[in-house]
C-alpha positions as a LaTeX table, in Angstrom:
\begin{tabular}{lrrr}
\hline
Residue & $x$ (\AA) & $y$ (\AA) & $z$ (\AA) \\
\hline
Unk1 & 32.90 & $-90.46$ & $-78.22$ \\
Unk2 & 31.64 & $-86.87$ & $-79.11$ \\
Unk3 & 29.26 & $-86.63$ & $-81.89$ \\
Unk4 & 30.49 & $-84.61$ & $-84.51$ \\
Unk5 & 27.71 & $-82.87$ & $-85.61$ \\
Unk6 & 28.60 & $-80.15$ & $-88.31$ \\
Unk7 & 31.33 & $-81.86$ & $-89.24$ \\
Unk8 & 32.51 & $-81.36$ & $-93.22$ \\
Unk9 & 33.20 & $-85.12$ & $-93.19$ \\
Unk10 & 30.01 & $-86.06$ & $-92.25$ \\
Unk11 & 27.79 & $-83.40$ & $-94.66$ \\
Unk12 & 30.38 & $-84.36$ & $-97.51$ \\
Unk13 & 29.28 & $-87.88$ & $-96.72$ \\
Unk14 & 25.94 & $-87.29$ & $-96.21$ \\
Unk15 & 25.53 & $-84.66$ & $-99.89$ \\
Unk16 & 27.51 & $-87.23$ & $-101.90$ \\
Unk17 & 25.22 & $-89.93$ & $-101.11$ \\
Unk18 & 21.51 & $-88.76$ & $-99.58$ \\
Unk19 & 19.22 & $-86.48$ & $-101.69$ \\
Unk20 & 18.65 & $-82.52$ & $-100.19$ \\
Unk21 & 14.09 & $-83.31$ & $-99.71$ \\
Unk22 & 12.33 & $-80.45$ & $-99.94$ \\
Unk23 & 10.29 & $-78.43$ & $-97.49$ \\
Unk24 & 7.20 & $-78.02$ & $-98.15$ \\
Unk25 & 3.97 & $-75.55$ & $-96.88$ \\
Unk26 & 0.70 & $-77.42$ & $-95.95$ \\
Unk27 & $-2.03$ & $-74.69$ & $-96.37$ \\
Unk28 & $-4.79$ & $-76.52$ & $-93.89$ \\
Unk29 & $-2.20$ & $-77.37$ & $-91.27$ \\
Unk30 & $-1.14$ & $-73.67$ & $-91.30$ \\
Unk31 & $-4.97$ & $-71.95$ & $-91.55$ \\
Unk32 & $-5.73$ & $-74.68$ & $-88.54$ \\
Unk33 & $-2.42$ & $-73.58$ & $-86.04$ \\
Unk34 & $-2.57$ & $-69.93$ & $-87.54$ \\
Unk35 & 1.13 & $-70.11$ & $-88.40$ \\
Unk36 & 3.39 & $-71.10$ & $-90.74$ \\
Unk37 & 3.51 & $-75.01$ & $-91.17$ \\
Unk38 & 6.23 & $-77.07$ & $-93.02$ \\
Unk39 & 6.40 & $-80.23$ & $-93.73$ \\
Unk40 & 10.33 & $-81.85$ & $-94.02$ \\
Unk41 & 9.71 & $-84.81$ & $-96.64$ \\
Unk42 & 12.12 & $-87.61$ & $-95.89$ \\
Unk43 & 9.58 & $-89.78$ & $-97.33$ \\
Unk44 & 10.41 & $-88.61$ & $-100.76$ \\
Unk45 & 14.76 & $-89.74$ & $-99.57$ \\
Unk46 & 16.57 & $-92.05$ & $-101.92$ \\
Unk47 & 16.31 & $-94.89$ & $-99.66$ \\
Unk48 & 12.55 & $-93.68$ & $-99.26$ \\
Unk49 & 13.61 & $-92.92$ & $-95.38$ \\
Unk50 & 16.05 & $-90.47$ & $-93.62$ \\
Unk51 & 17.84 & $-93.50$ & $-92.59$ \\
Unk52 & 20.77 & $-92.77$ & $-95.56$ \\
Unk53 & 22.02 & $-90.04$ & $-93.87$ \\
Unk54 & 23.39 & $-91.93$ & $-91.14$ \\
Unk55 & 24.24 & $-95.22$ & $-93.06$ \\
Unk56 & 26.33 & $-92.63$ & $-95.71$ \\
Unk57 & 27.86 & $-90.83$ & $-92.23$ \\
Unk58 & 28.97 & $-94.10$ & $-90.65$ \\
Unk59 & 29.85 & $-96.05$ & $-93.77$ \\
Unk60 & 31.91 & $-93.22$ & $-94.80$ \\
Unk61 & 33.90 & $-93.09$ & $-91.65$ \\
Unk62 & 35.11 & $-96.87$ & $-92.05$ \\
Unk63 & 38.99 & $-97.61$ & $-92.49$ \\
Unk64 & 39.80 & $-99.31$ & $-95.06$ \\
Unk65 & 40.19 & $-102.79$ & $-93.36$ \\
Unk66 & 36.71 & $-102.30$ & $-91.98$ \\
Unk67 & 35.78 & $-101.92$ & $-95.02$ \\
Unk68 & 36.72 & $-105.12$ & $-96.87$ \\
Unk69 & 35.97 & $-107.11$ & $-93.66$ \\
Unk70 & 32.17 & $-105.74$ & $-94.21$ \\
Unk71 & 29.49 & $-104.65$ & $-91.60$ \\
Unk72 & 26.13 & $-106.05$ & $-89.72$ \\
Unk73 & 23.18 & $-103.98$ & $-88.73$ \\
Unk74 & 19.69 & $-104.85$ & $-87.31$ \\
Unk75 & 16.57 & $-103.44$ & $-88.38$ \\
Unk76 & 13.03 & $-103.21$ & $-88.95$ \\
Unk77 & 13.54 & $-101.97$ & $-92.37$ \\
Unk78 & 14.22 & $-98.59$ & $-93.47$ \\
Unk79 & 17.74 & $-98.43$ & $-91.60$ \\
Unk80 & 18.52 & $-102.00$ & $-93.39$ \\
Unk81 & 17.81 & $-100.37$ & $-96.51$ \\
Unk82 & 19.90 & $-97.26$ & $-96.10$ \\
Unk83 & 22.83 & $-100.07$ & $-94.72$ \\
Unk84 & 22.05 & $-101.97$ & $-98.33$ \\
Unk85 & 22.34 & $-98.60$ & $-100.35$ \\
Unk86 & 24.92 & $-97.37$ & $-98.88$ \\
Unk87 & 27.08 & $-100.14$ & $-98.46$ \\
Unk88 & 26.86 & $-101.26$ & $-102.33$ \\
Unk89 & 27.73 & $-97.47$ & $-103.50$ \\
Unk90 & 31.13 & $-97.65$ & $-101.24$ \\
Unk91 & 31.67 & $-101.58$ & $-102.63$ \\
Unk92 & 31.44 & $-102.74$ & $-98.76$ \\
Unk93 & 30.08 & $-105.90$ & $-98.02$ \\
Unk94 & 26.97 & $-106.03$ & $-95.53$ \\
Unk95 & 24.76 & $-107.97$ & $-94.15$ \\
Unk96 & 21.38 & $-106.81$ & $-92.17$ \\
Unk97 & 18.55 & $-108.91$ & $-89.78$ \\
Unk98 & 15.43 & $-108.02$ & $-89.59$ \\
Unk99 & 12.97 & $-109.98$ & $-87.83$ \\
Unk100 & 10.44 & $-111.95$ & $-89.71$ \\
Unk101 & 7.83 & $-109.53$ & $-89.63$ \\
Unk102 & 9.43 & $-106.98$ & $-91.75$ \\
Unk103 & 7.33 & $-104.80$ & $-94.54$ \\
Unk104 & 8.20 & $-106.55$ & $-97.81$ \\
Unk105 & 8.45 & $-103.57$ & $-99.46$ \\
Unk106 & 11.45 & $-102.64$ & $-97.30$ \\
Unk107 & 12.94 & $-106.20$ & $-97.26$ \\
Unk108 & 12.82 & $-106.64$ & $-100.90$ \\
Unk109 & 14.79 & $-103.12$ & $-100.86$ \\
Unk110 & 17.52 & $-104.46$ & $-98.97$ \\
Unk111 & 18.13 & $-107.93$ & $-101.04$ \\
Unk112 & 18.14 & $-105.11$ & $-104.48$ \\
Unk113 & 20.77 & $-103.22$ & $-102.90$ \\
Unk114 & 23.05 & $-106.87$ & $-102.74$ \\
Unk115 & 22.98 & $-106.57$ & $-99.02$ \\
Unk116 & 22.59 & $-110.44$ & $-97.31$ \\
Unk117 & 18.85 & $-110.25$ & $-95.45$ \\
Unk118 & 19.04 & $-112.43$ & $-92.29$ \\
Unk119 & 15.44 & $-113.11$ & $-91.53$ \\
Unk120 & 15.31 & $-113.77$ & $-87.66$ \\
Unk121 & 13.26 & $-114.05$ & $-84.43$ \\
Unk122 & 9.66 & $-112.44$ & $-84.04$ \\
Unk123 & 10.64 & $-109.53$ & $-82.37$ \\
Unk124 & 13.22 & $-106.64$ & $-82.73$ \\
Unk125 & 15.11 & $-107.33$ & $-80.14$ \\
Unk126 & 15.89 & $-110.64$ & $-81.28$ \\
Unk127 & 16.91 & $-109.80$ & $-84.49$ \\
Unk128 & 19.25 & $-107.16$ & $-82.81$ \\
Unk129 & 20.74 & $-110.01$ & $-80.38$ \\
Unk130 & 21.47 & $-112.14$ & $-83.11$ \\
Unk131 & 23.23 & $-109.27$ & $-85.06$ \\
Unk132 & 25.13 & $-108.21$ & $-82.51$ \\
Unk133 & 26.36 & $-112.43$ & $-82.24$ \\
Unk134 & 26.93 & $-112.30$ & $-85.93$ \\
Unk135 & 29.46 & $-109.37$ & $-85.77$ \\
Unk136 & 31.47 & $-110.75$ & $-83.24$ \\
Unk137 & 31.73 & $-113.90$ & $-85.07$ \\
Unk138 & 32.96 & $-112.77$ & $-88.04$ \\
Unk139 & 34.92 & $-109.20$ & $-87.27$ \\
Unk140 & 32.18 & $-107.33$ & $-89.55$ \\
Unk141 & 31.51 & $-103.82$ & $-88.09$ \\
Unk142 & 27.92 & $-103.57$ & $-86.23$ \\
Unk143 & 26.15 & $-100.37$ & $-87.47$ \\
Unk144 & 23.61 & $-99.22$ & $-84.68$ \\
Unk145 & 20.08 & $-97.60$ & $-86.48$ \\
Unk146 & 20.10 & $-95.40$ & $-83.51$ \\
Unk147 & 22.73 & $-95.20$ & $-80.80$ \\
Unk148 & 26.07 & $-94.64$ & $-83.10$ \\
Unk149 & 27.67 & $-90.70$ & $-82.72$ \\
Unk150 & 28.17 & $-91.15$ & $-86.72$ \\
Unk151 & 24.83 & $-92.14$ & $-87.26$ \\
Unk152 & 23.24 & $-89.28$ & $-85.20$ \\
Unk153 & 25.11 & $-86.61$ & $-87.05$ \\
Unk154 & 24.38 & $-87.68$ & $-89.88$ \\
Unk155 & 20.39 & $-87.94$ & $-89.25$ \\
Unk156 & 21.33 & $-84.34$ & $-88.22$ \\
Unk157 & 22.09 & $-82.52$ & $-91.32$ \\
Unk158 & 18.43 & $-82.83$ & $-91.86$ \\
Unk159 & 18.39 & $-79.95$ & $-89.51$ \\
Unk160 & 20.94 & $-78.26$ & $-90.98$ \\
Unk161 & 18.96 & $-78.34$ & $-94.33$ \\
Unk162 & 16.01 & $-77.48$ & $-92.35$ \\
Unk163 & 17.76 & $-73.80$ & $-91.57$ \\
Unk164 & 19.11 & $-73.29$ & $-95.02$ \\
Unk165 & 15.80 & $-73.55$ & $-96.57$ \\
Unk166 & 13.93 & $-71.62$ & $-93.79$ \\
Unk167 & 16.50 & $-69.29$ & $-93.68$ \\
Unk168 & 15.73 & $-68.93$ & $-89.72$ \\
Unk169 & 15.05 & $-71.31$ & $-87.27$ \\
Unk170 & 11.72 & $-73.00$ & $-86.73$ \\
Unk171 & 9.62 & $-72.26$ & $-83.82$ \\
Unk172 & 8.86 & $-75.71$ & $-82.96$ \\
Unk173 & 9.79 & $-79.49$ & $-84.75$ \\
Unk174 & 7.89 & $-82.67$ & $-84.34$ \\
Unk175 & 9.67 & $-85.22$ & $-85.09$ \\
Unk176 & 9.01 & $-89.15$ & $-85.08$ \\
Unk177 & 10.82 & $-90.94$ & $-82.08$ \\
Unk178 & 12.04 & $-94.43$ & $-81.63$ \\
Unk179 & 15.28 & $-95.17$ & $-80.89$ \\
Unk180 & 16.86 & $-91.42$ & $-80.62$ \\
Unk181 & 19.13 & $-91.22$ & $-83.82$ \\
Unk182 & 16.84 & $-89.41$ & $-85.86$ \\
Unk183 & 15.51 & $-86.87$ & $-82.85$ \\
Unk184 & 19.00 & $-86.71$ & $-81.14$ \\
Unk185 & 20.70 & $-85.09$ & $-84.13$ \\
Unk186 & 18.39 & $-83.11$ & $-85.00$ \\
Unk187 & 17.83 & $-81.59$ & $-81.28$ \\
Unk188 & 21.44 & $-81.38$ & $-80.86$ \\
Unk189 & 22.13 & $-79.33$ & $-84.17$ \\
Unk190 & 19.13 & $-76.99$ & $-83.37$ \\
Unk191 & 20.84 & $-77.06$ & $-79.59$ \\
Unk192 & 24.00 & $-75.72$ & $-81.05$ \\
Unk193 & 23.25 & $-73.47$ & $-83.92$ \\
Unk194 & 20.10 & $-71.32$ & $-82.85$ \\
Unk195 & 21.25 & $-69.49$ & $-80.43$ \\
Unk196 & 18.68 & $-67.04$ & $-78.67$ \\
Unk197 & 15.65 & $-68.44$ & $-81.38$ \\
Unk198 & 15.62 & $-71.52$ & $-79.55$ \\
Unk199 & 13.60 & $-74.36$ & $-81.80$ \\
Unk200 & 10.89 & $-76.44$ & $-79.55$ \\
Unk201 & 11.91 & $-80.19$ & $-80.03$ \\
Unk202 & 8.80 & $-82.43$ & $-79.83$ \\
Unk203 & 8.68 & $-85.85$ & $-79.59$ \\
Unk204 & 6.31 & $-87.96$ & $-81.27$ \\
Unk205 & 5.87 & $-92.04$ & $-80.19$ \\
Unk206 & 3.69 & $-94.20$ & $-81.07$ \\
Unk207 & 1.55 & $-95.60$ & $-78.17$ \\
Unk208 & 2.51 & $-99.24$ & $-79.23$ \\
Unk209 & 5.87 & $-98.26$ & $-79.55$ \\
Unk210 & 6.93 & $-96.08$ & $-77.07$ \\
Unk211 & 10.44 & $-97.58$ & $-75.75$ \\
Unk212 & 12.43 & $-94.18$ & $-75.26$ \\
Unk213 & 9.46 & $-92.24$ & $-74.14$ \\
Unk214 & 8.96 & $-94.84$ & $-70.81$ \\
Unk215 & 12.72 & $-95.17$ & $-70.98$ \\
Unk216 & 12.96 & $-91.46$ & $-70.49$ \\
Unk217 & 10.22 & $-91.45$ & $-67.74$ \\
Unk218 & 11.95 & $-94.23$ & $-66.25$ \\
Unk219 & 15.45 & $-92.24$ & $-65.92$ \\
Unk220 & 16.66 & $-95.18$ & $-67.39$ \\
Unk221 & 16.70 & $-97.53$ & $-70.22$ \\
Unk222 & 14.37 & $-100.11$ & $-70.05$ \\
Unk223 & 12.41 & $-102.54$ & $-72.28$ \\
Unk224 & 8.64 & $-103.18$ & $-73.42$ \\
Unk225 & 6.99 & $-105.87$ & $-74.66$ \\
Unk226 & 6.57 & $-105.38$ & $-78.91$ \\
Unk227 & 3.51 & $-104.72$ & $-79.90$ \\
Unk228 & 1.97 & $-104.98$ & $-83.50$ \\
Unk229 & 1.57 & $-101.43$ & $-84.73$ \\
Unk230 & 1.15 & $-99.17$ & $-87.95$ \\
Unk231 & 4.44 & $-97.41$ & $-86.80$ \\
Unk232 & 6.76 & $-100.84$ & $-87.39$ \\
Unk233 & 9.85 & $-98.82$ & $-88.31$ \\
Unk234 & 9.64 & $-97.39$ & $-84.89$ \\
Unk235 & 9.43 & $-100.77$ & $-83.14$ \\
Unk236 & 12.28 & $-102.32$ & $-81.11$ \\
Unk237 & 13.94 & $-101.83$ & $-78.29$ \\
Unk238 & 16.61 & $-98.76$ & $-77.72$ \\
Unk239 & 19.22 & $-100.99$ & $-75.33$ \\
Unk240 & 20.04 & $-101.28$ & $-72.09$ \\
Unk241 & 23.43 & $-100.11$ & $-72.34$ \\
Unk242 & 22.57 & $-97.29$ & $-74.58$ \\
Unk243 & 25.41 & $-94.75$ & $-74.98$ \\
Unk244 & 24.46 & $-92.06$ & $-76.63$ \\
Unk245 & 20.89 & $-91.16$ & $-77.81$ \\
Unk246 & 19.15 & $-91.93$ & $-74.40$ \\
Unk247 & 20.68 & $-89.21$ & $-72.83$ \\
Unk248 & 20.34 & $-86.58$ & $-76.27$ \\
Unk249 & 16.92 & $-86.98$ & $-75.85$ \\
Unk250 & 16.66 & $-86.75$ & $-71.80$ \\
Unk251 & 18.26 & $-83.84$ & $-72.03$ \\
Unk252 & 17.14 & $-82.04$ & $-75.08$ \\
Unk253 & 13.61 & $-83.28$ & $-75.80$ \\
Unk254 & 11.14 & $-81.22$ & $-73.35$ \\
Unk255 & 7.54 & $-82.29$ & $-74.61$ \\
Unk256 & 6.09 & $-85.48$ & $-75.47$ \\
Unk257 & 3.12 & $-86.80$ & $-77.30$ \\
Unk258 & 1.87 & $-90.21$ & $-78.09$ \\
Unk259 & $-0.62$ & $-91.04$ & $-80.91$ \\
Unk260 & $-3.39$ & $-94.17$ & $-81.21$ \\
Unk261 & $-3.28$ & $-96.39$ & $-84.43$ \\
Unk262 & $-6.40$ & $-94.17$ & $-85.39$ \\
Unk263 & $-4.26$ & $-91.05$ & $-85.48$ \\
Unk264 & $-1.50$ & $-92.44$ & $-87.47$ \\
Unk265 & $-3.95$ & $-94.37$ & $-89.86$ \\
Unk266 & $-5.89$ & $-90.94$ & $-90.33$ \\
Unk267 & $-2.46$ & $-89.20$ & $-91.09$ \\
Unk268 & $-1.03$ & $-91.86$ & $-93.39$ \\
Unk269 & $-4.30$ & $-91.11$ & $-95.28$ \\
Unk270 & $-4.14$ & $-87.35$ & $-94.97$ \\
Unk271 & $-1.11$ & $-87.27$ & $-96.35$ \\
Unk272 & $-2.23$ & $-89.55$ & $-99.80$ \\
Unk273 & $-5.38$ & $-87.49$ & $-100.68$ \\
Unk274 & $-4.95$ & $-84.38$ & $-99.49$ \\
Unk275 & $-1.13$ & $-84.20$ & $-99.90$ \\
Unk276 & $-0.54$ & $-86.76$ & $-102.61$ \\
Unk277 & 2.54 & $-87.89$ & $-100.37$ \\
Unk278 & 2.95 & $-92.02$ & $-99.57$ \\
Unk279 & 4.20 & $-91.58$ & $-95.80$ \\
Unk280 & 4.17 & $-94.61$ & $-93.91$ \\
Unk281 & 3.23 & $-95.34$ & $-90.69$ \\
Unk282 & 5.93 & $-94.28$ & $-88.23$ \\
Unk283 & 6.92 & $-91.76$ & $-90.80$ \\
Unk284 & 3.31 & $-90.30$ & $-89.95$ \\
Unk285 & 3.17 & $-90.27$ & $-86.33$ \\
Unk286 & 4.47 & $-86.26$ & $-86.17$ \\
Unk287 & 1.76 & $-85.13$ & $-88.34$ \\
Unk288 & $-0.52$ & $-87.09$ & $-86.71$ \\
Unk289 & 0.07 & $-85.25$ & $-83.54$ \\
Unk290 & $-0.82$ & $-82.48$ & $-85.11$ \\
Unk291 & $-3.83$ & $-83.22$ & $-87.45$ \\
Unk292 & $-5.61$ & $-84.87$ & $-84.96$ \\
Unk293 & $-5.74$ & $-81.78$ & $-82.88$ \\
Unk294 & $-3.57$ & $-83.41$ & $-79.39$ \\
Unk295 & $-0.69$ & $-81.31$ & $-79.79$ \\
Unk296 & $-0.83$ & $-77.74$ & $-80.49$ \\
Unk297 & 1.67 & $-74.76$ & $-80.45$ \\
Unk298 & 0.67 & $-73.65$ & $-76.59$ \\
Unk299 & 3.73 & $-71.88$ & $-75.02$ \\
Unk300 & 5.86 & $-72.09$ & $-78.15$ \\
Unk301 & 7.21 & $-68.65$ & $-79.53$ \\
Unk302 & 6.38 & $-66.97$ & $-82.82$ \\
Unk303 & 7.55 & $-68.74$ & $-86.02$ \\
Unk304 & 7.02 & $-71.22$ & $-88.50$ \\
Unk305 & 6.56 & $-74.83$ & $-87.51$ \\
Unk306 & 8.23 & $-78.13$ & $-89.37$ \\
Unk307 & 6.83 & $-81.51$ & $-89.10$ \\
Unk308 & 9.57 & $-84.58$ & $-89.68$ \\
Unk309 & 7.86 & $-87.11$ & $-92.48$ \\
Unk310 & 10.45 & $-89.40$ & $-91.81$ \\
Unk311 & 9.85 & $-92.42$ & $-94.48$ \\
Unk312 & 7.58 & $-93.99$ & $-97.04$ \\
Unk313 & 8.06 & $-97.32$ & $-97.26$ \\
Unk314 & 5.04 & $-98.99$ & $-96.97$ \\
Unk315 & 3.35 & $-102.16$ & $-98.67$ \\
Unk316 & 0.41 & $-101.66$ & $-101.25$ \\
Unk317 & $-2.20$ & $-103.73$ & $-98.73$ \\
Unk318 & $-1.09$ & $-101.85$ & $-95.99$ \\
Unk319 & $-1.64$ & $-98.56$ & $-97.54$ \\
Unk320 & $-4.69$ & $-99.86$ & $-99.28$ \\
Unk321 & $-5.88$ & $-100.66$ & $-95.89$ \\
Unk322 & $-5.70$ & $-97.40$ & $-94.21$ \\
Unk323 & $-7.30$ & $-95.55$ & $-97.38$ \\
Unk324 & $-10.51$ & $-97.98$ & $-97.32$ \\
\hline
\end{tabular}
C-alpha cells in the first residue's frame, strides 16, 4: 500500500484531533553548534507523545464496520495511549497490551481514556504476539505503533508543521528511532517536499534499544534481546515481516548515532532545569546526541537545525531519579 503522505484526509484527521506543538529556539544548543537550533516539542502533545498523530490518521481511516467491531494495538505506552485517546473521541472500542513493565504513568493513561489494558508477557515482543492472537480472535482491527502506511503519515505532518513554522526547510533533523513510524514519515515528507534544500535525516537509538539500527546494518529485519533502558518507549522489536518502515528508513535515513543511559539521563535532566520541559527518556535520546557533544553538524549544509522531543510521559521516581 502507498503511504499517503500529504494527504487532506490524513492532516484533517490529524488537526481535528492532535494539538499543532510549538517550535522552539534553545539559545546554548545554538551558541554550542553556531547555528540555529530548534527544538520540535511533542512532549508538550495531547497524548503527551507524537503517537496521536498516527492513532487519529489510522482511526480515522476505519469503515464503519471496523469501527463498531473495535481495534487491538500493542505497546510500550505512549502509542497505547494515543490508541485510548483516539479511539474514545471517534466512540470506537479498543483494546491495547502492553507488557508488564509498562511506565504507570502511561498505563494509567490508557485505562482514563476507557481503552481495555491487557497486561502481558515481560517483553515487547510478547505483548505484540499476543495482540496480534487477540485480533484474529475476535475480528478487531490490529493498529501497528510503527509499520502501518496510515500511521506513518500521520507521524509525518509533524514535518509538515515543521516547514510551516520554519518557513524553509531545516538543515538537518534528529529524530528518536525505534520502530520507523515516527522517522519514516517524517524522512519521507522532507524526501518529497524540499526539493534542492535537502533536510539531513538523523537517526537517534538508544544503545539498549537499537532494533532498526542492527536491523538496518543487517539488510534485514532481525531481533535483539530487550534490554532494561531509560528509552522504554523505544523498546520492542520492529518485525520480521516488516512492510513498510524498514525499508523508509534503509533508504532515507543516511547517519546514525547511538546514545549510553548517561547521555539520555543527562538530557532528560537538561531539558527540566535548563529548559523547564518534562521529556522522557526515549523522547530525549535526539537531544542527547547532541548535548553530549557525539553528533555534530559535520558535512551538513547551512541552516537551522530541529531536534524531535518526541514524548513526556514519564513516572515521578523515574524523573526524580535522573534529577538526583
Amino acid at each position: 500500500m502507498r503511504i499517503p503522505l500529504n494527504s487532506e484526509g490524513v492532516t484533517n484527521a490529524v488537526e481535528r484531533i492532535a494539538r499543532r506543538t510549538p517550535l522552539l529556539r534553545d539559545s546554548e544548543l545554538s551558541d554550542q553548534l553556531g547555528r540555529p537550533v530548534w527544538l520540535k516539542a511533542e512532549c508538550l502533545q495531547v497524548t503527551g507523545s507524537f503517537k496521536v498523530r498516527g492513532a487519529a490518521a489510522r482511526l480515522s481511516a476505519l469503515n464503519d464496520q471496523e469501527r463498531m467491531r473495535g481495534v487491538v494495538s500493542c505497546s510500550s505506552g505512549n502509542h497505547g495511549r494515543a490508541v485510548a485517546y483516539v479511539a474514545q473521541k471517534l466512540g470506537i472500542p479498543a483494546s491495547v497490551c502492553v507488557p508488564e513493565w509498562v511506565d504507570p504513568v502511561k498505563l494509567e493513561g490508557i485505562k482514563r481514556d476507557g481503552a481495555e489494558a491487557v497486561l502481558v508477557g515481560s517483553t515487547f515482543d510478547e505483548a505484540e504476539s499476543h495482540a496480534f492472537e487477540l485480533s484474529e480472535r475476535t475480528g478487531r482491527t490490529y493498529i501497528s505503533a510503527y509499520d502501518d502506511p496510515w500511521v506513518i503519515a500521520g507521524q509525518g505532518t509533524i514535518a509538515l508543521e515543521i516547514l510551516g513554522q520554519l518557513g524553509e526547510s531545516p538543515a538537518a533533523i534528529l529524530s528518536p528511532l525505534s520502530g520507523g513510524g515516527l522517522l519514516g514519515g517524517i524522512a519521507s515528507v522532507f524526501a518529497e517536499r524540499t526539493g534542492d534544500q535537502k533536510c539531513r535525516t538523523v537517526g537517534v537509538s538508544a544503545e539498549k534499544a537499537a532494533v532498526m539500527l542492527a536491523s538496518v546494518k543487517a539488510g534485514h529485519p532481525v531481533e535483539l534481546a530487550e534490554e532494561k533502558t531509560l528509552a522504554s518507549a523505544l523498546a520492542g522489536g520492529i518485525g520480521l515481516n516488516n512492510q513498510h518502515s524498514f525499508k523508509l528508513i534503509k533508504d532515507l535515513v543516511r547517519e546514525h548515532v547511538t546514545v549510553t543511559e548517561k547521555q539520555i539521563s543527562d538530557a532528560m535532566r537538561y531539558c527540566a532545569t535548563a529548559l523547564r520541559l518534562v521529556v522522557e527518556g526515549g523522547g530525549a535520546v535526539a537531544i542527547a546526541a547532541v548535548q553530549s557533544g557525539i553528533w555534530e553538524p559535520t558535512e551538513v549544509r547551512d541552516g537551522p537545525l530541529v531536534i524531535l522531543l518526541s514524548g513526556g510521559n514519564v513516572a515521578a521516581e523515574t524523573l526524580a531519579s535522573v534529577l538526583t
